[in-house]
N, C-alpha and C positions, 0 to 999 in steps of 0.2 A: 308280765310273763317272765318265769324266769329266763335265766341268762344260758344258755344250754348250747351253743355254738361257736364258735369262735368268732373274733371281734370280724368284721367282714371292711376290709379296708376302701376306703372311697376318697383316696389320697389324704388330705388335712383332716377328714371329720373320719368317724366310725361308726357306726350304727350297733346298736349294743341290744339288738333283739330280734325278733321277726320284723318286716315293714310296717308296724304300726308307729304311724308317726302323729304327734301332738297337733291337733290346730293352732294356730295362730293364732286365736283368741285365748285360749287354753295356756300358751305360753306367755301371753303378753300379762296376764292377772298375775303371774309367779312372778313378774319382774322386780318386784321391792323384797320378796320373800327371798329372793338370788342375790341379791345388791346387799339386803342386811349379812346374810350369808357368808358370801364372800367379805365384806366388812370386817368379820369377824374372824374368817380365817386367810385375811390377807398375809400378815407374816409367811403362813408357808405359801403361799400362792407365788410371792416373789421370789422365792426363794428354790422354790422346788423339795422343799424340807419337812418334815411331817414329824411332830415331834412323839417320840415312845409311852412318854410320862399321858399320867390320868391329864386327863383334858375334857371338856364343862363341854366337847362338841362330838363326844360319841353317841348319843341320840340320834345324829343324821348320819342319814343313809351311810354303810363304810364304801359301797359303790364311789360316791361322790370324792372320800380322802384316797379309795386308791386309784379312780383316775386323774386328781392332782400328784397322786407320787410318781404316776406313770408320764408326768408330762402331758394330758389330756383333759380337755375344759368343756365340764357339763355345759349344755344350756339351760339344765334346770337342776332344784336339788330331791326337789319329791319324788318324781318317777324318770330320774336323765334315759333316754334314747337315744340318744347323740352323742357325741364329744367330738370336740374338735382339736389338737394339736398346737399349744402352745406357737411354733414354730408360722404354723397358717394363719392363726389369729395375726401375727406379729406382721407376717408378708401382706396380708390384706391391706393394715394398718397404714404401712408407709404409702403402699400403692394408692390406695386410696385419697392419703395427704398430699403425694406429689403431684399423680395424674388425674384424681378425684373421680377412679375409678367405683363405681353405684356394687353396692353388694351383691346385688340382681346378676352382672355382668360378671363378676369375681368368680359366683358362684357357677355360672355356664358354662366358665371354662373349664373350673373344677371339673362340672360335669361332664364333659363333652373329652378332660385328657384320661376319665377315668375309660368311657368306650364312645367314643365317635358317634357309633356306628347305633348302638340303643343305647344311649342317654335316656331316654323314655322310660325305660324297663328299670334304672335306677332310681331310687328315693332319693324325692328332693330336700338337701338339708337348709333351702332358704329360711323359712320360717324360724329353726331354729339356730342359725347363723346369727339372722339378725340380732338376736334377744341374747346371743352371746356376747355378739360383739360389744355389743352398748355396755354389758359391765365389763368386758374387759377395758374398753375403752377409760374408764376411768380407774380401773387400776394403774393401768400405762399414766394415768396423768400423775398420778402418787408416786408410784415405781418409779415414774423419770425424774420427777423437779422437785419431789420433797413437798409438794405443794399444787394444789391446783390450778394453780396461775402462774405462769412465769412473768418474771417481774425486771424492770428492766438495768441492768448492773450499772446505768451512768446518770439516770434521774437520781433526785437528793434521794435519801430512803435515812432516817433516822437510826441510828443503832446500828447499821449495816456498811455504809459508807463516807459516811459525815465526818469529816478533819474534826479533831480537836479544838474546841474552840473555834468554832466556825461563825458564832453568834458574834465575836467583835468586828466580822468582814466589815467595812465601811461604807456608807450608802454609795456613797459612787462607785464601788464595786461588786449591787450585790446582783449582776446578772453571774457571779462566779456560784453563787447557790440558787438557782434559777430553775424553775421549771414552766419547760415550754412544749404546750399541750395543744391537740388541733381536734375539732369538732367535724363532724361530715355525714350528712345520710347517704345512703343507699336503696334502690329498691329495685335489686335484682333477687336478692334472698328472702322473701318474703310464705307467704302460706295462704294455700287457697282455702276457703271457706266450704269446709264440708264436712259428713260426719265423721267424732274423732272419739277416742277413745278417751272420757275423760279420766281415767286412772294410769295416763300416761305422761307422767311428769318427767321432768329434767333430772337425774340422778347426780346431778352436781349441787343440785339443792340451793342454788342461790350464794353458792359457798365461793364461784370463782368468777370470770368475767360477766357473765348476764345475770339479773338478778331472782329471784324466787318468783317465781311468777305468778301468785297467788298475792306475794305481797304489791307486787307491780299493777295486778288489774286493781286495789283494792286503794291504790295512790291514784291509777286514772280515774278513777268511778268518782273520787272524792274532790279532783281538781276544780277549783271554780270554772265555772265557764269564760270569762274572760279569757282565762289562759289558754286555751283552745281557740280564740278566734282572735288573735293577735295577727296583725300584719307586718310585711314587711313596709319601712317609709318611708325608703331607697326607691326612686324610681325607674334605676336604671335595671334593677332587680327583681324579675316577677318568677323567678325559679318556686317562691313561697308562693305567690300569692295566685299563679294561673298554673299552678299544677292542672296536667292532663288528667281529669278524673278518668275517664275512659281505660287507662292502662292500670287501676284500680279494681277494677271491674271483677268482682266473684274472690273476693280475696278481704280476708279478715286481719291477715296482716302486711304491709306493703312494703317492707321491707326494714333496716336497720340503720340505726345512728350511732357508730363508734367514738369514740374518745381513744386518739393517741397523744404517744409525745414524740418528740420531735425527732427520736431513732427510731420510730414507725415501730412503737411496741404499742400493741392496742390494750387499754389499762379498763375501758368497760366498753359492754355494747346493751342496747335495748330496742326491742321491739317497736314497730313504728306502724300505726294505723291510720289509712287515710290520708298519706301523703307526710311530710315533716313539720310537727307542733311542735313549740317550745316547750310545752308542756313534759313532750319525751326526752328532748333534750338537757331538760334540768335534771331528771332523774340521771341521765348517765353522766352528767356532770356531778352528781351526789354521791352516784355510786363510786370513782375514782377519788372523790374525795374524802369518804367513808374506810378506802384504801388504810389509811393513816391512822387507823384506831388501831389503840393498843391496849395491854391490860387491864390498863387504869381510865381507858375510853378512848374518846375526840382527840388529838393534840394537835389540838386550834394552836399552841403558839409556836409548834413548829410549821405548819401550815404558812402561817399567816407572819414568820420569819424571812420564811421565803418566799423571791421575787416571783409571781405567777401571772403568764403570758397565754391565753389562750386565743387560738385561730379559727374564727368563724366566717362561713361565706356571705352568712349576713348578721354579723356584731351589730352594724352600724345598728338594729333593730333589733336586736337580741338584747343587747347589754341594757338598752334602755330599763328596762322592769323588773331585771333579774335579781335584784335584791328584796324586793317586796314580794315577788313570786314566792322567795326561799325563805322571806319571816313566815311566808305563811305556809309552808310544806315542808321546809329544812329548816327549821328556828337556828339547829344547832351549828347549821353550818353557815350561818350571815358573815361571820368575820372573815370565814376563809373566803367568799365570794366576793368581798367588799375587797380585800385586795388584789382581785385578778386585775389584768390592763385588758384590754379586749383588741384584737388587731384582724385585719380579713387579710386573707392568701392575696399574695402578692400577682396571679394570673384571675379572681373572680373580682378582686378589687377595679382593674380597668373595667368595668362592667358596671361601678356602679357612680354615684356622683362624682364630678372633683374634689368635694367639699372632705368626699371616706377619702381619698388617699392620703389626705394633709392628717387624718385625722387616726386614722384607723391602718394605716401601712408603714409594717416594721421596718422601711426604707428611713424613713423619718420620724421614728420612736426611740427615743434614748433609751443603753442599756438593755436593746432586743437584739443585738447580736444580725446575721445575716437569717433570720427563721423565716424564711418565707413561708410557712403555712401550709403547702402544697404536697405536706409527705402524705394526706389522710388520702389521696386517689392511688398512692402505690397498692395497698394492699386491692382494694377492689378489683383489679384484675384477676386479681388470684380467687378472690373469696368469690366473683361472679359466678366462678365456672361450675360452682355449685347449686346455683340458681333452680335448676330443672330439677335436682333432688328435696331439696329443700321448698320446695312449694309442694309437694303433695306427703311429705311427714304428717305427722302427728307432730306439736308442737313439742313436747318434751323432746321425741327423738332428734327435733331439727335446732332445737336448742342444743344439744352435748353435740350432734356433728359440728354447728359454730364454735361451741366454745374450743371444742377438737381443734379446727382447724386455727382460729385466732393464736391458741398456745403455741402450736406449731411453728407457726410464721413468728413468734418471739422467739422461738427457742433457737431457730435458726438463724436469726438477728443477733443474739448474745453468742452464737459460735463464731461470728464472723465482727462482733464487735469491734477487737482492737484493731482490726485491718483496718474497720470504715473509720475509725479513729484517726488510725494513719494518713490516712488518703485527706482526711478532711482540715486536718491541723497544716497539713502541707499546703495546701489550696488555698486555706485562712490566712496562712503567712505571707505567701506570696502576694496575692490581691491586696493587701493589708500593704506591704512595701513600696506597691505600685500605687495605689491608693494616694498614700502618706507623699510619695515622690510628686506625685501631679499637684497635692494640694499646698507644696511648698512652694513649686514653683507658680502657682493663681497667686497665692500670697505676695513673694518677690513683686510680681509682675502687677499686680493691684497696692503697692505696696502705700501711696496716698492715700487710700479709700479704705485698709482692713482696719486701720484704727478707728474709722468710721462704724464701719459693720460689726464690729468687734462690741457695739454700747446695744446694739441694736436683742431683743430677747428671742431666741431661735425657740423657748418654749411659747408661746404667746402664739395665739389662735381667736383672732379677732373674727367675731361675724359683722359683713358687713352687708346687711339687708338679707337674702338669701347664703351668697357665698363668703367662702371661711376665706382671710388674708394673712399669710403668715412670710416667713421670711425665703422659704421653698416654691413659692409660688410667684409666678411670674404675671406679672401685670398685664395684661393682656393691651397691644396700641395698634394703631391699623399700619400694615405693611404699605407702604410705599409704590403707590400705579401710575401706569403714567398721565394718567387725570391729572396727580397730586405732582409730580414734576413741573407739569406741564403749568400749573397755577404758581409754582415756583418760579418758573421762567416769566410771566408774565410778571407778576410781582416786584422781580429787578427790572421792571420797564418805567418810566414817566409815567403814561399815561394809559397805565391798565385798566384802570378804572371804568375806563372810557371806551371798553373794549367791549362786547357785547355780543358780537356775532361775526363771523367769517364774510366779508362780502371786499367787491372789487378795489374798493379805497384803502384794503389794508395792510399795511408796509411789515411789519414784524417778523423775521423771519422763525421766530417760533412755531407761528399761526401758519406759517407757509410750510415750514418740517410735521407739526401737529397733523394737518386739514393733508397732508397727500399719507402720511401713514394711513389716515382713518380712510382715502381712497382706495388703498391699496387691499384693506379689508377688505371693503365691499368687493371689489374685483376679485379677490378671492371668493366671496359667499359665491359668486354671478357663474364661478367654473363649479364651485361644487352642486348648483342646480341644475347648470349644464349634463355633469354627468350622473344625474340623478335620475334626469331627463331620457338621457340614451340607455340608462338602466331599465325605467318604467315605461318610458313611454305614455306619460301622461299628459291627457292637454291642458291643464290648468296651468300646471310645470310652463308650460310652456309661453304660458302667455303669460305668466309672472315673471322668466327670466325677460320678457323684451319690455315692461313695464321697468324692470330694473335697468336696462340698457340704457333707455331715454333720463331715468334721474340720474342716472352717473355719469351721462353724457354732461347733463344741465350743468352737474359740478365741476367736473372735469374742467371745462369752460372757463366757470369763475376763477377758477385755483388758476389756471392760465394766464390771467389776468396779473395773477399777484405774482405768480413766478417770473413776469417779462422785465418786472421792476427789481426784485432782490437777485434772480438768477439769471441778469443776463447774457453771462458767458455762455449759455446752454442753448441760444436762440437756434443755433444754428441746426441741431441735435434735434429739438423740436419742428424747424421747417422739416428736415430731411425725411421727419416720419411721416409728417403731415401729409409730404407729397405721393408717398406711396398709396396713401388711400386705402392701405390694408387693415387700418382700427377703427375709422369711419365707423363702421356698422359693428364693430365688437371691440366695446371699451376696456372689456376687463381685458385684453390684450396688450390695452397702447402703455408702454412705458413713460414714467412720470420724470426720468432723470432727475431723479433727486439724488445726492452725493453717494449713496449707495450705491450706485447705476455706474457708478466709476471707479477706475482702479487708483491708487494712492498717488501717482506720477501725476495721472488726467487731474486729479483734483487741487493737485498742487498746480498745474498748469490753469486750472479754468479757478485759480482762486476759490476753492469751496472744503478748504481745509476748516477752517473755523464753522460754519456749516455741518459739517462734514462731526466735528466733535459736538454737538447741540444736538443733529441726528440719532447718536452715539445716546445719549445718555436718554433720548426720549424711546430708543430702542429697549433701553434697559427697565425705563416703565412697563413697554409691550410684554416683555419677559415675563414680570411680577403679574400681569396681568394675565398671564395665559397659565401662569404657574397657580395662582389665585383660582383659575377659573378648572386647571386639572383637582385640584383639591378638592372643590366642592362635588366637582362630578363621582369623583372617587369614593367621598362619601355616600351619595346617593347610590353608587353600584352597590358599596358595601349592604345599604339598608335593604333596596333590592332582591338582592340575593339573598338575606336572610329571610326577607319575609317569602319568595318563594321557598324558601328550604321549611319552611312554618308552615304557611299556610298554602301553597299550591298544589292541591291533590289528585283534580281531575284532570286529560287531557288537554281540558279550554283553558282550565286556567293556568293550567302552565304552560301553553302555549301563548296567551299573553303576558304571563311575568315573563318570558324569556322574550318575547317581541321590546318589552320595556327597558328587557338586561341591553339589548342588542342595540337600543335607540340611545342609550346613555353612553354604551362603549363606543358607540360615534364620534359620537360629542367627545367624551376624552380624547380618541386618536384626532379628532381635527384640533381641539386643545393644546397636543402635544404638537401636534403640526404646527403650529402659530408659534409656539415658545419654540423651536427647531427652528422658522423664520429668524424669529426676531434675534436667535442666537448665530446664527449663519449671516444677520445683517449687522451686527454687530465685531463678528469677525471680517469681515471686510472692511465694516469701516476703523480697523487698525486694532482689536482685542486679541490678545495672543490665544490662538489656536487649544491653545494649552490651560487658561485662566481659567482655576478651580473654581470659583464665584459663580460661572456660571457653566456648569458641567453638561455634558448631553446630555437627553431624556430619552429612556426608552421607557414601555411598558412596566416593561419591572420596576423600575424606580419609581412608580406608584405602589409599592405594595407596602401593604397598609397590616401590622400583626394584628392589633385590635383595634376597637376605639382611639384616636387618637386623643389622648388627656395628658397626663404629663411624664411618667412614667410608660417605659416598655418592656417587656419580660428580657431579662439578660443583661439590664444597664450595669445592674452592678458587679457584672462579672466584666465587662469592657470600659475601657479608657480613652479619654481623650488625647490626639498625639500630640507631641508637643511642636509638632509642627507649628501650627496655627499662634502661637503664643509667642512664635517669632516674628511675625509680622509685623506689629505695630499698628494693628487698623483700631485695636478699641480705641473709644474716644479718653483719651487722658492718659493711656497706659503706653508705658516706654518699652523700646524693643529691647525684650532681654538675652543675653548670651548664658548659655547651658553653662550652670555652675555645680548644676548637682551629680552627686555620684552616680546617682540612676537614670544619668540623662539616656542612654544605651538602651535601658528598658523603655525608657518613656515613648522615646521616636519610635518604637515597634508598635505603641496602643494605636488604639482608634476607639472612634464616638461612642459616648453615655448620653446620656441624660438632659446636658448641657442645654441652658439657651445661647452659648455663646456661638458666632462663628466657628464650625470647622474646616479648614483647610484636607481636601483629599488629593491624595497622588493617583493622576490620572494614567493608566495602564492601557495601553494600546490595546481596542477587543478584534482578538483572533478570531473570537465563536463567530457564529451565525449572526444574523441580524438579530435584535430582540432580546440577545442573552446578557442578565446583569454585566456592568464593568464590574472588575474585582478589584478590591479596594484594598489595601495592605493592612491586614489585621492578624496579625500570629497569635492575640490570647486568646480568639476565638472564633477560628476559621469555619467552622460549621456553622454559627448561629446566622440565620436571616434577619438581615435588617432590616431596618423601615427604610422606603425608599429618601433619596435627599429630600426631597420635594416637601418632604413632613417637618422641615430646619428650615423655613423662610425667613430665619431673623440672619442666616448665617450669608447671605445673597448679600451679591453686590458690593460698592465700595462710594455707596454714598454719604455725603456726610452733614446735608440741611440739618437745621435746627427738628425739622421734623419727625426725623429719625435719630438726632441724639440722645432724647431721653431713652426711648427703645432699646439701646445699645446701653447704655448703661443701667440699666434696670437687668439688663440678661448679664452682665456680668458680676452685677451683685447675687443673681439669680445660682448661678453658677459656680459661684466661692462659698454660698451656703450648700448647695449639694452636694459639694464638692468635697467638704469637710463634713456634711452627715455620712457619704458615702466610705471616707477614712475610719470614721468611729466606729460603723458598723463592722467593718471587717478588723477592727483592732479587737471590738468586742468579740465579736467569731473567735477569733483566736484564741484570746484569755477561755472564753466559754469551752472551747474544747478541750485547753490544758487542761481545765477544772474535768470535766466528764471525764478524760482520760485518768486521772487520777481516781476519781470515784470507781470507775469501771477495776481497775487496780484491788482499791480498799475491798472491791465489791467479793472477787474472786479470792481474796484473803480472806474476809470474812467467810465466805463456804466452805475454803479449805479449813480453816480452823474447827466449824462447828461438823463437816465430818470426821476430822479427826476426833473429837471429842467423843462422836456418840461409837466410831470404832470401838475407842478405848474402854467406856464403859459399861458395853453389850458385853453380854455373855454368849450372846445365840450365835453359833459359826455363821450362817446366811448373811446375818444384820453386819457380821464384822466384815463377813467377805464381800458385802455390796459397797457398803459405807468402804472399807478403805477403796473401792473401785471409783468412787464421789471423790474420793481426794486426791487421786491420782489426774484426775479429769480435771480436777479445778486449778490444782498445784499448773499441770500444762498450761490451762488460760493463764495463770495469772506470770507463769513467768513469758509468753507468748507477748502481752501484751507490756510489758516491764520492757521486754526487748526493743519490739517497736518505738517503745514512749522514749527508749534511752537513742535510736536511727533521728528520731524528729531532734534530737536535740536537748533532752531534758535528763538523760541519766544519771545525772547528780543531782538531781529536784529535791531531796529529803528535807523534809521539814525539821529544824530542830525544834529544841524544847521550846512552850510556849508560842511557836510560829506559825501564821499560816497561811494557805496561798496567796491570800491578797497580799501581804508584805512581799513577798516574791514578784508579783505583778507590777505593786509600784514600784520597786527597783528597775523593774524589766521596762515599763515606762520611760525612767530619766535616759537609761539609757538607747532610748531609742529614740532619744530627742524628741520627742512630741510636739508640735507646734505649740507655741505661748498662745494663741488665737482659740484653741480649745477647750 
């Protein structure tokens, strides 16, 4: 119909006829004829400029060039009805990327500020909104970055940001041209399975982060099937292998597996069906390394130049076949893949054997820097929220909204780049000083033994039977109970041998300390039946506690017998009770005067000071033993509770996993109750009040962050203080006095990693009952720690042959972690100088090549955008120059022939490095 009214405004869009409006089938078949379209008259489209001269595009419609001269964007080119507003298109765009506002919703409001009151009564311009947006949208990708990918300014990138002469860096320096890459699925963004429009492709055509999707079914159709039914061989790890089919259900694709690197720039992503196959995850491994083609093809030798780290949640079974996989589906990319190192996140790594930490965690990989792996969960927060739009797309359209939103979240990364630079180089260095200060002084203070350790190969990864032995790993010896005291004490006797059972004839006052602790027990179990008893009200209860009465009577008796002989200063103390007749009938009441039972004067009067220290240290077996027995319980809560959190659905059965939760949390508190004894009877009998060795126990100090294995999330940002190192308690090492310059920092660390002893400064607790003691830690006072209880090697102050090896095994343990934990944060820091310089060249480089195409455009548009490119980049790059010169490096210029690695080892000698490294 013609055009015979005026445009009738409907705020952002216009409607350019009577109410005849196109179906949305009708629009959707024009979509490739709109996209070639505009292809072709992108220039003016970015520009707003329409050129006078003859032009090859006056056959369409003149409708269509003068609502682009007018600032207004057909949704189609053969019959447009609509336009929409430049200006609306743009506000949609952001709104949509920031709050992930649905076009549906956009458009309501449109509709509803045009009249409230009948919205009804106006045309609805959804239909062809949509079909707008989607080419606009990839205009904006071109119009913004030059490119339809944003790419990240501080990975190596050849041509772009590479130092001169980069190829002589030295193996031992080459994490300074390093890329490090992290692998992750997703399956919040996925696509239900239903009918689609199959002429609704991706108008990015395979050209930016997701690949062609035509070529992608045509790679899965063909993958052998092995590849598809690979498991994970990690058993601590069934994320692979019992995926929930159930949350699959009605859905043809289940969601996404991105590829970033380690500034959380996402470099590919691919569709995932059925849960996460290796099979998907090779292609987007292919695709970012496909990244790297240039005119002349592949360039595998820059590839394969560079040091490449990639983080998977399950390497440990990943890496295994990944090379035969890719001779057989990526021939051409084997060598880049042959030199990847393979490492798992330093938070899914506790999760899976011991054997992956030693083997597979950047903790203890030479030349990985501090990369923990963990940047790939940042973005999914963001990308989740898309989730409810993106399952009911049409595949192509829900492909450009990802790639949309993946570009975004870079491009907002590369604005904020040189800051995160800032902040991270500062953090490197610091941890790095602190680092380097503790392991000078392990050194000093192990200084017999580092020439020892020193021969010893910290690469070396022995299997022995099942598990891996290396020099980070500690040898696992049985803690110290007081069983094993107790067999100690007997040992220094004549005639132990000879010893066999507790009965009247036997003199030892061991057996006499041993035989009333183990009474004291039972008198203990006999009250907590008791009030079991008054709780329930049970009669079985009841005839068991008086069944208990008569055997601890019977012992009670004998033990008598032997106390008349070694204790008989106490006789008296024992008539006096006798005569009241008040334990008679309740033993667990009657008091055993054993030296505990007296105050330090009494015991020196009644001779039972020597006693009294034999009590003492069989107290301190009780300890270990109750500390022993909270561990285990803890774990079983922990198991517990996951498995209700898994598997307890209905009302029964979670009502018996939590009857099971409640029956364990018993046991712990009466656990902790006994070590609270045996700490309380140890304090009387003469342990200072105060003696860190054996600290209070609350609740909390059971808390447990993951699995306990060897590693905990945060070690490597905390330090050991150097308190403990003053002591003297290791076996063979001398007490050293604070020589270093960063002795001032050190006393402020607290605990890593460490199997050695640590010393804590015990703080008087104000709070409530039950609330952690606060421990002096200024590098990082938010992070939760593991409770002590999880450090049993660091207890006590014994010194048997039985517990020497122990002790020295944890302090070898601890000089090697100690100096992997230096290296890595040395490496951190070099690795960011390097990025920050790339990032640098990177923004040089962009300035440069818009300057260029300024200069040799003729078209005013092209000159007047492109010098707006260089103005913008010129900012970054002196933005971040600034920063790089605050951290300290504003004289960094490389002269001729030079480059950062020679800067680095200078920077080395003089930071005195340990000779030990």
């Amino acid at each position: 119909m013609p055009m015979t009214t005026p445009l009738d405004a409907f705020d952002g869009a216009f409607s350019l006829s009577d109410p005849v409006i196109e179906t949305d089938q009708s629009a959707k078949t024009q979509t490739s004829e709109t996209l070639r379209l505009f292809e072709e008259m992108l220039p003016m489209i970015e520009f707003e400029i329409l050129s006078h001269e003859a032009n090859p595009l006056l056959n369409t419609p003149y409708c269509v060039k003068q609502l682009l001269r007018a600032g207004l964007f057909p949704s189609t080119t053969l019959r447009p009805v609509m336009a929409f507003t430049f200006e609306v298109l743009d506000q949609f765009h952001l709104h949509h990327l920031e709050s992930k506002e649905s076009a549906y919703d956009f458009i309501g409001a449109l509709w509803r500020l045009t009249d409230n009151a009948f919205a009804h009564d106006i045309s609805n311009p959804y239909p062809q909104f949509r079909i707008a947006m989607r080419v606009w949208r990839i205009i904006v990708s071109w119009r913004h970055a030059g490119n339809l990918s944003v790419v990240c300014p501080s990975c190596p990138e050849l041509h772009v940001n590479m130092e001169h002469g980069w190829q002589k860096t030295p193996l031992q320096l080459c994490h300074l041209n390093q890329k490090q890459e992290t692998l992750d699925g997703n399956h919040h963004n996925g696509k239900y399975a239903k009918n689609s429009d199959p002429g609704d492709i991706s108008l990015f055509e395979g050209k930016s982060l997701m690949p062609l999707d035509s070529a992608y079914k045509e790679y899965l159709k063909n993958v052998p099937k092995a590849h598809w039914q690979e498991k994970s061989t990690c058993s601590h790890l069934n994320a692979l292998n019992k995926q929930d089919r159930k949350k699959f259900k009605n859905m043809d694709i289940t969601g996404v597996v991105n590829l970033q690197c380690s500034h959380v720039f996402i470099k590919a992503s691919v569709d995932l069906q059925f849960g996460e196959r290796f099979a998907n995850v090779d292609y987007a491994l292919a695709l970012a390394l496909w990244q790297h083609c240039h005119l002349d093809g592949l360039d595998n030798k820059f590839i394969t130049s560079c040091d490449h780290l990639v983080s998977y949640d399950i390497a440990c079974a990943y890496w295994v076949h990944v090379v035969e996989r890719f001779e057989i589906n990526f021939p051409n990319l084997v060598p880049a893949v042959k030199k990847i190192r393979w490492l798992i996140p330093a938070v899914h790594v506790l999760n899976h054997k011991d054997n992956c930490i030693y083997v597979h965690a950047a903790a203890y990989t030479p030349l990985a820097g501090h990369f923990h792996g963990e940047t790939a969960e940042h973005y999914w927060a963001e990308c989740n929220q898309l989730g409810p739009q993106t399952r009911q797309m049409n595949n192509g359209h829900r492909q450009d909204t990802l790639i949309d939103h993946h570009n975004d979240w870079n491009w907002k990364k590369t604005a904020i780049m040189s800051s995160t630079l800032y902040n991270d180089i500062l953090n490197a260095k610091k941890l790095f000083i602190q680092k380097q200060a503790f392991f000078n002084g392990l050194s000093e203070l192990y200084t017999d033994k580092v020439s020892v350790w020193t021969l010893e190969d910290w690469s070396c990864h022995v299997k022995n039977g099942k598990e891996i032995e290396c020099v980070y790993r500690h040898n696992q010896r049985k803690v110290p109970s007081q069983e094993a005291i107790y067999q100690i004490f007997l040992n220094n006797t004549d005639d132990s041998n000879t010893l066999k059972a507790i009965d009247a004839t036997a003199t030892y006052p061991t057996v006499l300390l041993n035989e009333g602790i183990y009474i004291q027990s039972l008198q203990q179990k006999i009250k907590s039946r008791i009030a079991y008893e008054k709780r329930h009200g049970v009669e079985a209860v009841h005839s068991e506690i008086e069944d208990r009465h008569k055997k601890l009577r019977v012992r009670i008796d004998k033990w008598r017998n032997i106390q008349k002989g070694l204790m008989h200063t106490v006789t008296n103390h024992v008539l006096s009770q006798t005569v009241t007749k008040k334990t008679l009938d309740k033993s667990e009441l009657e008091m055993l005067f054993l030296p505990l039972d007296f105050t330090e004067s009494q015991r020196l009067d009644l001779n039972l000071v020597a006693l009294g220290q034999s009590e003492l240290k069989l107290r301190e077996g009780c300890a270990f033993d109750a500390i022993c027995s909270v561990c285990n319980i803890v774990k079983m809560l922990s198991a517990l509770h996951q498995d209700k959190n898994k598997n307890a659905r209905s009302q029964d059965q979670n009502t018996w996993a939590q009857t099971r939760i409640s029956e364990a949390e018993a046991r712990r508190d009466a656990a902790i109750d006994s070590y609270c004894s045996a700490r309380n009877a140890m304090i009387s009998l003469g342990m200072d009040v105060a003696d860190p060795s054996f600290p209070p126990l609350t609740v909390n100090d059971t808390i447990r962050k993951s699995t306990h294995v060897n590693r905990v999330i945060g070690d490597s940002r905390v330090t050991d203080g150097l308190l403990w190192t003053q002591t003297g308690v290791t076996t063979g090492a001398h007490t050293q006095t604070s020589t270093m310059s960063g002795s001032s920092i050190m006393g402020s660390m607290a605990g890593t990693m460490a199997s050695k002893p640590k010393q804590r400064i015990q703080v008087p607790n104000k709070n409530k009952k039950g609330t952690k003691r606060q421990v002096a830690m200024p590098a990082i006072q938010s992070m939760t720690e593991d409770g002590w209880i999880w450090c049993l090697e660091k207890m006590g102050r014994l010194s048997a042959e039985q517990i020497e090896e122990w002790i020295q095994e944890g302090d070898r343990v601890q000089w090697f972690r100690a100096e992997a934990e230096m290296q890595r944060w040395l490496e951190e820091w070099e690795i960011k100088q390097a990025d920050f310089m790339r990032c640098i060249r990177s923004f040089s480089k962009m300035h440069e090549v818009w300057t260029e195409l300024a200069t040799r455009n003729s078209n005013v548009g092209h000159i007047t955008y492109a010098k707006q490119k260089v103005v913008m980049y010129a900012t970054m790059e002196r933005e971040a120059k600034h920063r790089f010169a605050l951290v300290g490096y504003g004289d960094r210029i490389l002269k001729e022939d030079e480059i950062l690695a020679d800067l680095i080892q200078k920077d080395r000698i003089s930071l005195r490095i340990s000779p030990y490294v």
